[in-house]
C-alpha positions as CSV (number, residue, x, y, z in Angstrom):
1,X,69.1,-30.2,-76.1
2,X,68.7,-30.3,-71.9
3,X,65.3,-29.2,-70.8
4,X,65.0,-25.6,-68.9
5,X,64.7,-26.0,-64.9
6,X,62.6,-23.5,-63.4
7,X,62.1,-22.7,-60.5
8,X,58.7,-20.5,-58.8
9,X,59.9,-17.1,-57.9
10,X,57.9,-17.7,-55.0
11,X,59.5,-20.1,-53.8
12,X,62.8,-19.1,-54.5
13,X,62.4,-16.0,-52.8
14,X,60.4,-17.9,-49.6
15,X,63.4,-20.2,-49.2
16,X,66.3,-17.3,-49.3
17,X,64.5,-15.2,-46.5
18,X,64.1,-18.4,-44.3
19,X,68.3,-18.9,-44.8
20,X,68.3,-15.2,-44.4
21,X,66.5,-15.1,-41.5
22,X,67.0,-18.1,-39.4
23,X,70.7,-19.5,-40.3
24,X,73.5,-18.8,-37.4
25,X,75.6,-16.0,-36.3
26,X,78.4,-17.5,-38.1
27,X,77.6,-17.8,-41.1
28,X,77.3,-13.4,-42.6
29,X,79.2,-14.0,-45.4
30,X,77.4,-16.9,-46.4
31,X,74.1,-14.7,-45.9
32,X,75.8,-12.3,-48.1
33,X,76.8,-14.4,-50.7
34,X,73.3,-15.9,-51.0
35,X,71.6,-12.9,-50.6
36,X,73.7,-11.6,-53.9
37,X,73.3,-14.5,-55.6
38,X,69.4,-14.9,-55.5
39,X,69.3,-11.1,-55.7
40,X,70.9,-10.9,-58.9
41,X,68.9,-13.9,-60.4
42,X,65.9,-11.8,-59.6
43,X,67.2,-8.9,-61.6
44,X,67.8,-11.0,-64.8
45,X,64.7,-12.3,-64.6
46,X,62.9,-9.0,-64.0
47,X,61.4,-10.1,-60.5
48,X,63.1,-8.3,-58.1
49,X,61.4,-5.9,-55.9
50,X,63.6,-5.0,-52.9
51,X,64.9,-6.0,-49.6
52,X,64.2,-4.5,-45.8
53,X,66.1,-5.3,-42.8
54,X,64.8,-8.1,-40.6
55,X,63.6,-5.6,-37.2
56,X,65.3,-6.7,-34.3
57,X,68.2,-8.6,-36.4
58,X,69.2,-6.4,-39.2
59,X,67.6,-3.3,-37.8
60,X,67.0,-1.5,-34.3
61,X,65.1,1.1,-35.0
62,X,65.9,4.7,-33.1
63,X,68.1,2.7,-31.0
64,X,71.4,4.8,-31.4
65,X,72.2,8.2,-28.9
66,X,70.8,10.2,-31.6
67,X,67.8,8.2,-32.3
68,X,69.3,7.1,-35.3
69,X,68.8,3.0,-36.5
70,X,70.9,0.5,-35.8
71,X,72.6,-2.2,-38.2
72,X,74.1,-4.6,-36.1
73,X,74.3,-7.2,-38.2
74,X,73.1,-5.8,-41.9
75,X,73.3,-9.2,-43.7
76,X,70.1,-10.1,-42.0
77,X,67.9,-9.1,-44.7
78,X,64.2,-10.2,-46.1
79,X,64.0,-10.0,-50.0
80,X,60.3,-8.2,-51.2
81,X,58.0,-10.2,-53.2
């Protein structure tokens, strides 16, 4: 029988919000994908704690005519430890 990996949750959860965060325009639905993906790992394993929008990237807040937030680009997202 193959040994377990594991990984730190830390760690794990470090590494998606620098992806999240810093990789290029170009790549959403990659950000989306991974976002899912680590997302629902956290789930299973009873770690997850919830996202928020990166300010300035994923989120402008009171920016639209109403005052209202804006999402212009809502794949930039930082996962909660």
């Amino acid at each position: 029988m193959k040994k377990r990996k594991t990984v730190e949750i830390a760690y794990l959860i470090s590494a998606a919000n620098q992806f999240l965060a810093n990789s290029p325009d170009s790549q959403k639905g990659e950000r989306i994908g991974f976002f899912l993906a680590v997302s629902a790992a956290l789930h299973e394993s009873g770690n997850y704690r919830g996202f928020s929008y990166i300010e300035g990237k994923g989120i402008v807040r009171n920016a639209g005519p109403d005052g209202s937030h804006v999402f212009p680009d809502e794949s930039r997202r930082q996962i909660l430890l």
